[in-house]
N, C-alpha and C positions, 0 to 999 in steps of 0.2 A: 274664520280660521281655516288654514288649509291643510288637507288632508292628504299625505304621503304614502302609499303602498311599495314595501318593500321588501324584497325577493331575494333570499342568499344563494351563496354558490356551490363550488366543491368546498368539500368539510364540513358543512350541516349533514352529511348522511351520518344516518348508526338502524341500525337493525332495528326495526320496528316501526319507522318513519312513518306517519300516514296515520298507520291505524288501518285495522282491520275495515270499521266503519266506512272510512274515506273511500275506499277499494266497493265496498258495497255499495257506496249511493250513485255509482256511477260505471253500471255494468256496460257500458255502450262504448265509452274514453278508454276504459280498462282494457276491454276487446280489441278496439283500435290500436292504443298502446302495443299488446302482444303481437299483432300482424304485422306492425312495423318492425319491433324488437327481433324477434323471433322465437321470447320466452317470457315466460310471465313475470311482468313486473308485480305485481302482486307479492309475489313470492320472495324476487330479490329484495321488496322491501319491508316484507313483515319479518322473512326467515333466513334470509342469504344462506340455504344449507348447502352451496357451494362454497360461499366467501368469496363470493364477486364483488358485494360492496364498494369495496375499494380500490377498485381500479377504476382508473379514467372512463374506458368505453362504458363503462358499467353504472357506474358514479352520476355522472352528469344527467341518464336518462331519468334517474331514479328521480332524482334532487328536482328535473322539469315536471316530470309527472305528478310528485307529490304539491311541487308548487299551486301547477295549473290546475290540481283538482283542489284545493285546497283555497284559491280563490273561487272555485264555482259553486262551492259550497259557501264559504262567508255570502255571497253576491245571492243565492238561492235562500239563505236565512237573513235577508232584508241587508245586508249591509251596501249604502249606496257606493255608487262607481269615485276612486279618487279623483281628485285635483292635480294629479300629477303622480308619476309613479320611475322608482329604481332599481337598479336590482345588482348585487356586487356578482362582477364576472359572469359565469353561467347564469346566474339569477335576471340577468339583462335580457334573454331571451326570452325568462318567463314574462317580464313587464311589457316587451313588448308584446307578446300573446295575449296578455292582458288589455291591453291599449286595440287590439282589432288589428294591428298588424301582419299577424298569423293565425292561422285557426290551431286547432290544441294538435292534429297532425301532423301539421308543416311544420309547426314549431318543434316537434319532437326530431321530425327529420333532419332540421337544423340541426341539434343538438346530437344527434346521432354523427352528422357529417362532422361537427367540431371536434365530438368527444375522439372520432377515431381518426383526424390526424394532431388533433394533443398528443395520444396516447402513441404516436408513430417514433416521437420525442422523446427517449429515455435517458435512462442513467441522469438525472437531473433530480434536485432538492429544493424546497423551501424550508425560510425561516421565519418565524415572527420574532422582532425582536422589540423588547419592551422597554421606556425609561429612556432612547435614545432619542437624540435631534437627528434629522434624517439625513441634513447636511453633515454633520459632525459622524453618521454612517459611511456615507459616500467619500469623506475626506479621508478615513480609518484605511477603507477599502483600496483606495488608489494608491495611497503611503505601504502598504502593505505588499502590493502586486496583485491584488488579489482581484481586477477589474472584471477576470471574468463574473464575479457574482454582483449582480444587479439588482438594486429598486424593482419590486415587482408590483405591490401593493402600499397605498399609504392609505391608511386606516383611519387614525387618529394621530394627535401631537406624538405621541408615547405608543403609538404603535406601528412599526413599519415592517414592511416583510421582504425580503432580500430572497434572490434564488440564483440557481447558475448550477454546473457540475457538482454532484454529492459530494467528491471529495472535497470540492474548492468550498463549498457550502460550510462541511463540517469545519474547515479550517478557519472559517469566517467567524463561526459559531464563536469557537473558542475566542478570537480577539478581541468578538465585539464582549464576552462577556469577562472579560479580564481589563477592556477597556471602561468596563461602570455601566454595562447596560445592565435594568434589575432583574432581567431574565431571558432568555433565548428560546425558544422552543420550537421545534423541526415541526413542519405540519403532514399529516399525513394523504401526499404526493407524492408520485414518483417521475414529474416533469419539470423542467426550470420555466414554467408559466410565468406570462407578461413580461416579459425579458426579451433580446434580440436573439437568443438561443431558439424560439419558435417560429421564427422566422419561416421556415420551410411547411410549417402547420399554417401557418398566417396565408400564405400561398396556396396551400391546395384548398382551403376554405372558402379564403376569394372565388376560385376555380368553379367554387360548387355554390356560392351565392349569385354566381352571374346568368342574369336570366330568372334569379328564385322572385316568385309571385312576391312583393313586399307592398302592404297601402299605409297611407297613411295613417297615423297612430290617431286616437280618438282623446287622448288627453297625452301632457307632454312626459316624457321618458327620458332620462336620463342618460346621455351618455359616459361610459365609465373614462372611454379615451379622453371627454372636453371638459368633462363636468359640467354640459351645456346640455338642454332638446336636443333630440335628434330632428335631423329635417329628414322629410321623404329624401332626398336627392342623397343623403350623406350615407342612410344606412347602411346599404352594403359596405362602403367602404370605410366605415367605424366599425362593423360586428368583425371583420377582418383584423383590423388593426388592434382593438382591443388584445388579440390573440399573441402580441407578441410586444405590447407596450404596459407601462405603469397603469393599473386601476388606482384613479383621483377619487378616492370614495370620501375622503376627508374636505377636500375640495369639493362635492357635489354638496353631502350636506350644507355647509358653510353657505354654501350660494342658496340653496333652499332657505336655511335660518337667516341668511341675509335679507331675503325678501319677504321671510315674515317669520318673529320669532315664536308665535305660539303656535307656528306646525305642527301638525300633529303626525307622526307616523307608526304605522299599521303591519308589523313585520306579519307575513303571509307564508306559510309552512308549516308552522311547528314550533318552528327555531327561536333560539334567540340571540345570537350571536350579535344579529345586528342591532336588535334593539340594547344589546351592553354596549355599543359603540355609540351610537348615538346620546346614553347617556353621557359618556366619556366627553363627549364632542359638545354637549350643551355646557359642561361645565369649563369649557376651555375658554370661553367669554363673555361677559354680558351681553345677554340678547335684547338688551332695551339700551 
């Protein structure tokens, strides 16, 4: 049976993430952490008594840190290395840090450099919208004028998330859900992520991945652009691209459960977002 390790993104954060514990068993990464950061992540994620949480710069480091200490901990209480690992949007950074790619560092530094020109990208919205075909979104969308709001994530059959300009967003909202979608829900973002709107984040990322230390992975990782491995050769210019195209997360699984269906997968954080998708996703077909 093979064994999936998988890493979410923005939106698994809420106030408390980790754990106090997770923070103590690893006063060395924590340290690190803050020398990079410039404040204690500990703090933005046990107590955010700022209310940074939720902003981009802020978000994404929280979300890597608790990832990557949170596999060194399963991995330290005997849990063996996967078969294969993925991780939706920012969570792809942690998998690779996991796979030997990056040390917990670099990988933060990555993530420091994507979060802050995401976060360069405003006035933008996501939406999940549930109960639709994605095609039958995209048709609604361009019948409407409404082209600038794009495909940004496909999740599941029945779950896809669309993003673009907040007003143009909001306006979508309302059609798709008068159109029979069973529900719409904004997520809490303040970018039009994996859309051609980042475009210019996609760009200065590239900028700052050329030349970044990257080895080859130690098992294979998912990318969210292919829904394929990443190769050595492709990396940089997948962790790039991701930044301004659709996340295939409904397509990665599939290709995983196509190649074997009693995968087992291992969501790593906290979270469980992912693992409600994947159930979603096993029932969408016979896996024999």
């Amino acid at each position: 049976m093979t064994c999936v390790h998988l890493f979410p993104g923005q939106g698994s954060q809420r106030v408390g993430m980790g754990g106090a514990a997770l923070f103590d068993r690893f006063p060395e990464q924590v340290a690190e952490a803050d020398d990079i950061l410039g404040f204690s992540v500990r703090e933005l994620c046990l107590t955010d008594p700022e209310r940074r949480l939720g902003r981009t710069e802020f978000t994404q480091p929280a979300v890597y840190v608790v990832g990557a200490l949170g596999y060194a901990t399963a991995r330290a209480d005997g849990l063996p290395a996967p078969d294969a690992a993925a991780g939706h949007s920012l969570g792809e950074i942690t998998a690779l840090h996991t796979a030997g790619v990056l040390g917990f560092g670099d990988g933060l530094r990555l993530v420091v450099a994507r979060a802050r020109a995401m976060a360069r990208v405003t006035d933008g919205a996501m939406a999940a919208v549930l109960g639709m075909d994605e095609a039958v979104i995209r048709l609604l969308l361009r019948r409407a004028g409404l082209e600038a709001v794009e495909v940004a994530n496909l999740n599941t059959a029945d779950q896809t998330v669309v993003a673009g300009p907040a007003a143009k967003v909001e306006s979508a909202s309302a059609l798709l859900s008068e159109a029979g979608a069973t529900a719409v829900r904004r997520l809490d973002v303040s970018g039009p992520f994996h859309t051609s709107h980042m475009s210019a984040a996609a760009r200065e990322f590239a900028g700052f991945l050329d030349g970044f230390p990257l080895a080859e992975p130690a098992f294979p990782v998912y990318a969210n652009r292919t829904a394929q491995p990443y190769t050595h050769a492709d990396l940089p210019r997948l962790l790039a691209e991701q930044i301004d195209h659709p996340v295939l997360w409904h397509r990665t699984v599939r290709t995983l459960l196509a190649a074997d269906p009693d995968t087992e997968f291992v969501e790593i954080g906290g979270g469980t977002v992912l693992t409600r998708m994947i159930r979603a996703l096993r029932r969408e077909r016979p896996l024999r």
